[in-house]
N, C-alpha and C positions, 0 to 999 in steps of 0.2 A: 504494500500500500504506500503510494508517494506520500510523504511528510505534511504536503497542503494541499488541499483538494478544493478547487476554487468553483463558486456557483456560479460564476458571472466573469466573463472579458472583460479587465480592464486593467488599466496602468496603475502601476503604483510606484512611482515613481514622484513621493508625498512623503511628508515629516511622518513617524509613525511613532505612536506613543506605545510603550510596553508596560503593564502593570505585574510588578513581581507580586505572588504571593507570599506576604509577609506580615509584622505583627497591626494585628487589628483591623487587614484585609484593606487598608485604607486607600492602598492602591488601584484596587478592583473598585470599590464606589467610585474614586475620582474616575476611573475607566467609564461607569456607569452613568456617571453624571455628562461625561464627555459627550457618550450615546446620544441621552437620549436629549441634551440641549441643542446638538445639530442635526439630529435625527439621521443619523447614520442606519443604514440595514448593514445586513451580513455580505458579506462577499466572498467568504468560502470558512471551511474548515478545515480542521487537523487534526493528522493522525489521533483519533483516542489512546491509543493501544499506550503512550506515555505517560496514564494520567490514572490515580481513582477514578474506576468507572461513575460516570455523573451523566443527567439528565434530566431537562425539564422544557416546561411553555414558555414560548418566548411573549413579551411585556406586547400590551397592545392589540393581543387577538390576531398576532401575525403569523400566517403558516408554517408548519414546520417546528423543530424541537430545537432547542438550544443543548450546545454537547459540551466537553469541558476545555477544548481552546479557538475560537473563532477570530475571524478578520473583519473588522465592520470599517464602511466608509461609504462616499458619496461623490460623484463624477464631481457637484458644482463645488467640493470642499475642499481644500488643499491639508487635507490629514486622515491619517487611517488609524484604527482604535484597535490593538487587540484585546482580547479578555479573553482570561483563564479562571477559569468556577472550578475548577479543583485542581488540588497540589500534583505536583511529581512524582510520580514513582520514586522511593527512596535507589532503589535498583539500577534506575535511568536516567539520573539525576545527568552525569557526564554525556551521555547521546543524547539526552536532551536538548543541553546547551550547545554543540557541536551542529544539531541537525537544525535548530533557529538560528545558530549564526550563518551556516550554508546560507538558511532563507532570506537573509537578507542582505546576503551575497548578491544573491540568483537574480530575486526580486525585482533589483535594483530601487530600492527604497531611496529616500535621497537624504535623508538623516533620524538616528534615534533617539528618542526620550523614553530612558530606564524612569521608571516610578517603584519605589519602594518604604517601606513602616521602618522605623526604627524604636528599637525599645527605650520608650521616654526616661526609664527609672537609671540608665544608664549613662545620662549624659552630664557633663560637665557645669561647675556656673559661668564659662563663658559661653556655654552654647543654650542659654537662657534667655540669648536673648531676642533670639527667632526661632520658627519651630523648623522651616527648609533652607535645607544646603544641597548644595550641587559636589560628583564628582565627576572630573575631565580627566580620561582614561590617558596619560602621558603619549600613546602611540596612536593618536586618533588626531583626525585632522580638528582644531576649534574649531568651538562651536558659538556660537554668539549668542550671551545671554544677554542682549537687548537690551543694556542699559538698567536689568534690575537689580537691585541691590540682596541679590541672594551670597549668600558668603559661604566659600569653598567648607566641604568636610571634612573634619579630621577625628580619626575616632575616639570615643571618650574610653575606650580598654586600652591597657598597653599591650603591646606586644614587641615580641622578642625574634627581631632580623638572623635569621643564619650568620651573618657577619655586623662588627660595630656601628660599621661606614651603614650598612644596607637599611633602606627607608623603602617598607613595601607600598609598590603601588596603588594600589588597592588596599585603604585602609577596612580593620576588619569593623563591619558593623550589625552590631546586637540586635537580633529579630529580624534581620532584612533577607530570610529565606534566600533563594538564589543569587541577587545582587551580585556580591560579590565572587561568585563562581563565574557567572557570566561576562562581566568585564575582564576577570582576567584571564578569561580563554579568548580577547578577542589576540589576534595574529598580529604580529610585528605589522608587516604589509595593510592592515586595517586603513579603506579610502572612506567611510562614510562615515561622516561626522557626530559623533556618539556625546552623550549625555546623559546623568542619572539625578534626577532631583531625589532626595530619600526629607521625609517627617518622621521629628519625632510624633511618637503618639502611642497614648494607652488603651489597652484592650477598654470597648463599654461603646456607646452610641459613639461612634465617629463620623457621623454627617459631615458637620460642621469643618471638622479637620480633611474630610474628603473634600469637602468648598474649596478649603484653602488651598489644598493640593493639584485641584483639577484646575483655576484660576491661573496659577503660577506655572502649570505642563501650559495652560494655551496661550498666555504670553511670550512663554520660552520660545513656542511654535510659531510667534507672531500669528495667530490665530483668534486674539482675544475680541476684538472688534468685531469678529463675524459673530459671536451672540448676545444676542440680545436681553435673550433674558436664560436666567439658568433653569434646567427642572428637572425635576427628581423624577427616574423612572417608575412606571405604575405598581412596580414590583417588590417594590420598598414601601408601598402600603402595607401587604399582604405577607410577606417574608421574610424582611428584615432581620427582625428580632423571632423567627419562628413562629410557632400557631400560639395563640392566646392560651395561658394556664388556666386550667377548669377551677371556676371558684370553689365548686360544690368538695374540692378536695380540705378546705380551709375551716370546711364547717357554715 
């Protein structure tokens, strides 16, 4: 089975935002908030066979099943969204990351934006004083963050270089599930302009920090002026937080 399996011909040759699954999922709502503000559909999927098997309705009454990693995007929008609704095989973690960096090889995408959580309880008092930071992978062409005053990451763990001199590139960061697996297997030779914004944030209702997240991915993308208004998918009525607890258990 090829790795992407596309529903629809088209270019994508488009900023493409990625959400790691990571702590408090906050990447996948800013992915969701992405959706459904510019009303992106799907434009193909991906191999399952990498993923907890997962499946559901997709938001809206629109045909067809949602699997666990899709491509969403829109001919008139200059950005493609993907989303992943369930984690990695522990197993396939490494072919994972190897067969999404091919894809966006292949693709020819035309630059990345990594979104990833980081675990709040772990950070420094001088990284208190905003909740997102960027990393710029040393072997990837800049990337232009627009003028916003987002300020480089550095991890709040130490860690201990093979050598005194050696400062790892890839700082390690707490909660941020694949992140840092993925940046450092991109390839010396790496031509497309890569980027990772990471939040901190704690497990519990992260809307709000999903706002803040998804805002700061569409100005990276210069993309912020195409909406207009933000809006929460219909699906975060209904699921969010899971099914209602039966009160009759309280008494």
């Amino acid at each position: 089975m090829p790795f992407y399996n596309p529903a629809v011909n088209t270019k994508l040759n488009k900023t493409l935002i990625v959400p790691i699954v990571s702590t408090a999922n906050v990447s996948q709502l800013a992915a969701d908030l992405l959706i459904a503000s510019l009303s992106l559909h799907s434009l193909g999927a991906f191999d399952p066979s990498f993923f907890i098997p997962a499946v559901g309705g997709r938001d809206d009454g629109d045909e067809g099943i949602s699997t666990p990693f899709e491509l969403y995007g829109r001919d008139d929008v200059d950005l493609l969204v993907l989303q992943q609704r369930s984690p990695t095989l522990k197993s396939r973690k490494q072919e994972f990351v190897d067969a999404l960096l091919n894809f966006f090889k292949e693709s020819g995408v035309s630059s990345i934006i990594f979104l990833s959580g980081v675990d709040l309880s772990n950070r420094t008092d001088a990284q208190m004083m905003t909740p997102i930071y960027y990393i710029q992978p040393q072997n990837t062409p800049s990337f232009p963050i627009r003028d916003l005053m987002i300020p480089k990451y550095s991890s709040p763990v130490p860690q201990r270089p093979q050598n005194e001199n050696d400062e790892p590139d890839i700082p390690f960061i707490p909660g941020g599930g694949l992140t840092r697996r993925t940046l450092a297997s991109l390839p010396r030779e790496w031509s497309i302009p890569t980027l990772a914004l990471l939040q901190f944030v704690l497990e519990g209702d992260n809307r709000a920090d999903a706002h803040m997240l998804a805002i700061a991915a569409a100005k990276v993308a210069g993309i912020g002026s195409d909406i207009g208004e933000w809006k929460q998918p219909s699906s975060w009525n209904q699921g969010l937080f899971g099914t209602p607890h039966d009160q009759t258990l309280y008494g």
